[in-house]
N, C-alpha and C positions, 0 to 999 in steps of 0.2 A: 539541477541538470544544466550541460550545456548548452552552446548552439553545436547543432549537428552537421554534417558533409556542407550542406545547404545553407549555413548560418540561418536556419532556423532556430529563434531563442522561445522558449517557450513562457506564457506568459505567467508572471509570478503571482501565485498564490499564496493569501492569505493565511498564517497557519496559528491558529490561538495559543497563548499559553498554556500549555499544559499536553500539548499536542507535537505528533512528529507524522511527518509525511516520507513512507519509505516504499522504494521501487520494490517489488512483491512479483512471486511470479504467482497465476489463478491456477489450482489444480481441478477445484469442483466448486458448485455451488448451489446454494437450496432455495430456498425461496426465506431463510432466516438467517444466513450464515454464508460465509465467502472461507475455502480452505486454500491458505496460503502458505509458500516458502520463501524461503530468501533465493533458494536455486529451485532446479527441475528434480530434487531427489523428493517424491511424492511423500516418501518414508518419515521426513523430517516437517514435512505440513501440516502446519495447525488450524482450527477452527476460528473464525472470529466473527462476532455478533453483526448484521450488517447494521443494525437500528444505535450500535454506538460508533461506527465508520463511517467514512467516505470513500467512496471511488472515483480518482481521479477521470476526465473527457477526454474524447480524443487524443491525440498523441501521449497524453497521462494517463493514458487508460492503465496502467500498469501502476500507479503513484496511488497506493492509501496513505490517507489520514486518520488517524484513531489516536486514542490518549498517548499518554508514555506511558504510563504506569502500564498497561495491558500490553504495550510491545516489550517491555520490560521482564515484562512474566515470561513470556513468552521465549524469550534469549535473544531478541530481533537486534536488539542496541549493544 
């Protein structure tokens, strides 16, 4: 991401090998699982494990990190 209206730049996080950090939008979620899309079409949202994610903070609140391989599966990339 960039810096926004405000040259707000957000601070860069670490992301491991094997891993991809992608802007998600939340549709629901359980106390096991976070259901994600790339847009607002609920139709096209998938399920994803939260014990193998991360949820980005504050202004990242919308930025997971999960493997590749599983956003792969998924059609994310």
């Amino acid at each position: 991401m960039s810096g926004d209206l405000f040259d707000y730049e957000p601070p860069k996080r670490a992301v491991a090998a094997g891993e991809v950090a992608l802007v998600m939008v939340l549709h629901h979620q359980t106390d096991a699982a976070w259901l994600l899309g790339r847009d607002n079409d609920r139709q096209a949202a998938q399920w994803i494990p939260k014990s193998q994610c991360k949820r980005g903070v504050g202004r990242d609140e919308n930025v997971w990190t999960m493997p590749r391989g599983m956003a792969d599966e998924r059609g994310w990339l």
